[in-house]
Residue, then its C-alpha position, 0 to 999 in steps of 0.5 A: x728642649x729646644x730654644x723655641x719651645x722654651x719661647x712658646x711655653x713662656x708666652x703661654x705662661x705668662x699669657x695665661x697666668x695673666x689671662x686666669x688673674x684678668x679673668x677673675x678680676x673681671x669676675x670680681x668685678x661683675x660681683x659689685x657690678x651686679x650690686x650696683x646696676x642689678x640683673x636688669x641693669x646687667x640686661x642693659x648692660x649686655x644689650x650693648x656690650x655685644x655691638x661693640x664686642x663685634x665692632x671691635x672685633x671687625x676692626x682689629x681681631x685680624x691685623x694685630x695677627x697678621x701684624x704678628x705673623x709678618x713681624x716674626x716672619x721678618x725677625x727670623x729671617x734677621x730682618x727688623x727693617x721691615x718688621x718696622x714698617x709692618x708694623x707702622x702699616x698695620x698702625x694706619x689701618x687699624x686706626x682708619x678701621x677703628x675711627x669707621x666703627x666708632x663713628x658708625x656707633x655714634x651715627x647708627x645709635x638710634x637703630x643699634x636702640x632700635x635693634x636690640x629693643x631696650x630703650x635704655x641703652x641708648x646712652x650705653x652705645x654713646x660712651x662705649x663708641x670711642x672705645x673702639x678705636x682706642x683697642x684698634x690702636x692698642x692692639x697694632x702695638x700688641x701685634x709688634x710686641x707679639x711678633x718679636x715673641x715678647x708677651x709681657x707688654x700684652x699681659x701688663x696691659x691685660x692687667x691695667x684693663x682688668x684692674x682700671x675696671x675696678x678702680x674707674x668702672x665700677x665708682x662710675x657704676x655708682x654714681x650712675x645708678x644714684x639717677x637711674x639703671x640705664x645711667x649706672x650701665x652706661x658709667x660701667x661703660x665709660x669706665x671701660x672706655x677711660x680704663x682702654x685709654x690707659x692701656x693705651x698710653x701704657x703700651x705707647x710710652x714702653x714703645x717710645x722707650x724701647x724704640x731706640x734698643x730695636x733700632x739698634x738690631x743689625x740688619x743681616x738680611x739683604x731685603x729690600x724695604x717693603x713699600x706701605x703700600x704692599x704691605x698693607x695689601x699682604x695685612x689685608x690678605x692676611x688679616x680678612x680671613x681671620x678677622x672674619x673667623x674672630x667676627x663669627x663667635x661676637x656675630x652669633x652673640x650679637x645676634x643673640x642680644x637682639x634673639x633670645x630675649x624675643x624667643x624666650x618671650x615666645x617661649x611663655x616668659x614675660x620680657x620682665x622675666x626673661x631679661x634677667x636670664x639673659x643678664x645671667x647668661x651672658x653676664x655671669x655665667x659666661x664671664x665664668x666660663x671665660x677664666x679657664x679660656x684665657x689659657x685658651x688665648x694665651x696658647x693661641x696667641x703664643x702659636x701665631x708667631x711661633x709657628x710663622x718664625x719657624x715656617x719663614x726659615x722652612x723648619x718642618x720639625x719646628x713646625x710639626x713640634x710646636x703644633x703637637x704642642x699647642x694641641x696637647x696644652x689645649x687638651x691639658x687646659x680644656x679637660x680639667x676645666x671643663x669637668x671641674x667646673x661643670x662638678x662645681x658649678x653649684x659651688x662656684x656661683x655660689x662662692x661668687x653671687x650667693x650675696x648678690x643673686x636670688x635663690x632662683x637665680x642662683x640656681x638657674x645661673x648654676x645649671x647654667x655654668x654646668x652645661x655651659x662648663x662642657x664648652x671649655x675643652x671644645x673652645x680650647x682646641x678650636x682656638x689652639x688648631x686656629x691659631x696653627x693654621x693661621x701660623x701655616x698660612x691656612x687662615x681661611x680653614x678656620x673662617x669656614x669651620x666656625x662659619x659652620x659651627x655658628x650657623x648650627x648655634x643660631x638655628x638651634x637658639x633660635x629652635x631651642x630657646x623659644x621651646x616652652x620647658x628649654x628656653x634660656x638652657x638652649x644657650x648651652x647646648x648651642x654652644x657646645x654643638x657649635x664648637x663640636x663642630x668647628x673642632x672636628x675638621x679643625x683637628x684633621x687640617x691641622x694633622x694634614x698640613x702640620x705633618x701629624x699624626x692624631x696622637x690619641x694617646x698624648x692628646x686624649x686619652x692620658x689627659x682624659x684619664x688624669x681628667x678622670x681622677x680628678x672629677x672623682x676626687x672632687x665628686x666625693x669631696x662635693x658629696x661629702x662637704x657642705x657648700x661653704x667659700x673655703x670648702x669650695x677652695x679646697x674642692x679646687x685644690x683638691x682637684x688641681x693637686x689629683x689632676x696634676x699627680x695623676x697628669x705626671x704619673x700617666x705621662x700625660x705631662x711630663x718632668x720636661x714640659x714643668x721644668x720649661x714652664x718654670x724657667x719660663x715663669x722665672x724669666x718672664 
């Protein structure tokens, strides 16, 4: 197998396995956060989260990308030089960009109040504020890291996020909640705020100590130094289009912060009740779905600069190889997760909430994460075509899909949820015709542009049939076994084991992707 093949699998392993523990500590959490703060605090807590989530994601979804892309560019072409100053270019823009929305948070908190109709989470927005620019930094470092193809740093600060939540988030959590609700979500939040900042100071020091052995590569290419100003203009160029793609999925949630609990009230439900359906909507369920999506990311972030190195040496082969690739892993991925969860859905909300959530609660968050589960194998594919035509330098094809899908999902939330009878189960089917239809024209682009044939075989059908071993498997072992902790475990196992027999035995994965995937897992 080639050498950058073996690079991109081990960043999607070490991404991805970092991302599925990320995730599932970020469940964990959300356990005692629930204990702690209870559905109405979670409410709160959501009510805020969202803004942020958007600000952030305007301030520093784009340049960390084009920071990776620009960066693996220069390094193919034996050029650290300029891959230096794009990435202190990028570290002045993102900490402008991050100071701007943090300072609007602060200014803005009465409308951001105002906007989402909660009161209480006033508070919230102030102790989340400074986060934002704390992340913008954070993320111009992982931008650098990842364009010299080295997803380790990101993994490692992934994990001091994830378990700095637990540590610092959630005893602020508690001390908040001994005064009121609104207090004990705000202390979650500034926990997030604390824990970012140790990120931060992670990725700075590994910089400072790794900044000398990066000095040292030779400069073999004759290009002369870039001017910042220039550089700047091609991040913007870069960075706009795929900031405003990355901006659409928070936007759509961001607007539902402030629509759904109003359209459920329109529905029949009282604000009393339709806030915690929206806590657990938004704070369980799609917390769950996000631990098999962290795969997901881990390919999509893997792509970008692999694919750019090979297009800056004008490797058509390389291209065409890596993006087959990225969109075969992306079926891999999203159809087990998808069907799994979907079967275990009562299961799984049960293994994780039983002690904390209401038997009505349960059940409706479990009918939830059934349809909500179908969205998995929709995002995975809409993320891995993304980041290939990113990496081709079609950025603006993604933006104009999801612009498409997003505008699909909040007409029909707004239809759907207001619905007497449908209300909060207008969130999924949403979903899953907001990325049907980001995914569709994604998949032609990239065939198009990526010189691809659609390989229904190798795409589809084998690991639809793997897919479907599997869910028989774990439909007989849900029928037959009581809903228990270590039943559930073993209903996974069960899955993974007839999944991955079945994936090898119809060449859907093949000996050679497992023996990369090891010798990626042992050097990373």
């Amino acid at each position: 197998m080639a050498k950058n093949t073996k690079s991109l699998l081990g960043g999607m392993t070490v991404l991805g396995l970092t991302g599925i523990i990320c995730k599932l500590i970020g469940v964990l959490y959300s356990i005692p956060l629930t204990w702690i703060i209870g559905a109405d605090g979670l409410g709160i807590f959501q009510s805020v989260f969202p803004t942020y989530n958007l600000l952030l994601t305007v301030s520093s979804a784009g340049l960390p990308v084009a920071v990776s892309r620009m960066v693996s560019h220069c390094m193919a072409k034996d050029d650290p030089r300029n891959a230096k100053r794009v990435f202190r270019a990028a570290l002045w823009l993102l900490t402008a960009l991050g100071l701007i929305c943090t300072l609007l948070m602060l200014v803005c908190n009465p409308l951001l109040v105002a906007r989402v109709s909660e009161p209480q989470s006033s508070l919230g927005f102030y102790v989340i504020a400074p986060c934002v620019v704390i992340v913008c930094v954070l993320s111009a470092f992982r931008g650098f890291m990842q364009g010299q193809q080295n997803m380790i740093p990101t993994a490692t600060s992934q994990l001091i996020e994830q378990v700095g939540k637990v540590l610092i988030s959630l005893p602020l959590a508690y001390l908040g909640s001994q005064r009121s609700l609104a207090e004990g979500a705000a202390g979650a939040l500034l926990g997030i705020t604390i824990v970012e900042a140790l990120a931060l100071l992670y990725m700075v020091v590994l910089y400072l100590r790794r900044r000398g052995s990066f000095d040292a590569i030779p400069q073999l290419s004759n290009d002369e130094p870039i001017a910042t100003k220039v550089l700047s203009k091609r991040l913007l160029h870069i960075s706009i289009p795929i900031t405003i793609s990355a901006c659409i999925v928070p936007l759509a949630q961001f607007v539902d912060s402030a629509m759904m609990v109003n359209r459920m009230v329109a529905s029949g439900l009282t604000q009393e009740a339709a806030r915690p359906l929206y806590g657990l909507f938004s704070g369980l369920v799609i917390r769950l779905i996000n631990v098999p999506t962290a795969l997901a990311l881990a390919v999509a972030m893997s792509l970008v600069p692999a694919i750019s190195a090979a297009k800056a040496i004008n490797d058509e082969n390389a291209v065409a190889h890596q993006a087959n690739l990225g969109v075969r892993f992306a079926f891999l991925i999203g159809f087990p997760c998808s069907i799994g969860m979907s079967l275990l859905s009562k299961q799984i909300m049960s293994f994780f909430y039983a002690s904390t959530l209401s038997e009505e609660h349960l059940r409706i968050a479990s009918e939830l994460l059934s349809m909500s589960s179908l969205t998995v194998v929709l995002f995975t594919v809409v993320q891995a075509t993304s980041s290939i035509l990113q990496g081709l330098h079609k950025q603006r094809i993604p933006m104009y899909t999801l612009v498409a899908g997003v505008g699909c999902k909040i007409l029909l939330n707004y239809i759907l949820v207001g619905t007497p009878g449908i209300n909060i189960y207008g969130g999924p089917i949403a979903s899953i015709v907001c990325y049907s239809v980001s995914m569709i024209p994604n998949l032609i682009c990239v065939c198009k542009y990526g010189h691809l044939k659609f390989n229904w075989m190798g795409w589809v059908v084998r690991p639809g049939l793997a897919t479907l071993a599997m869910g028989i498997a774990v439909f007989i072992a849900r029928s037959l076994l009581p809903i228990n902790r270590i039943f559930t475990l073993l209903e996974i196992a069960l899955g993974v084991a007839v999944y991955f027999g079945t994936a090898i035995l119809v060449k859907a994965m093949t000996p050679e992707d497992l023996r990369s995937l090891r010798r990626s897992k042992k050097k990373g």
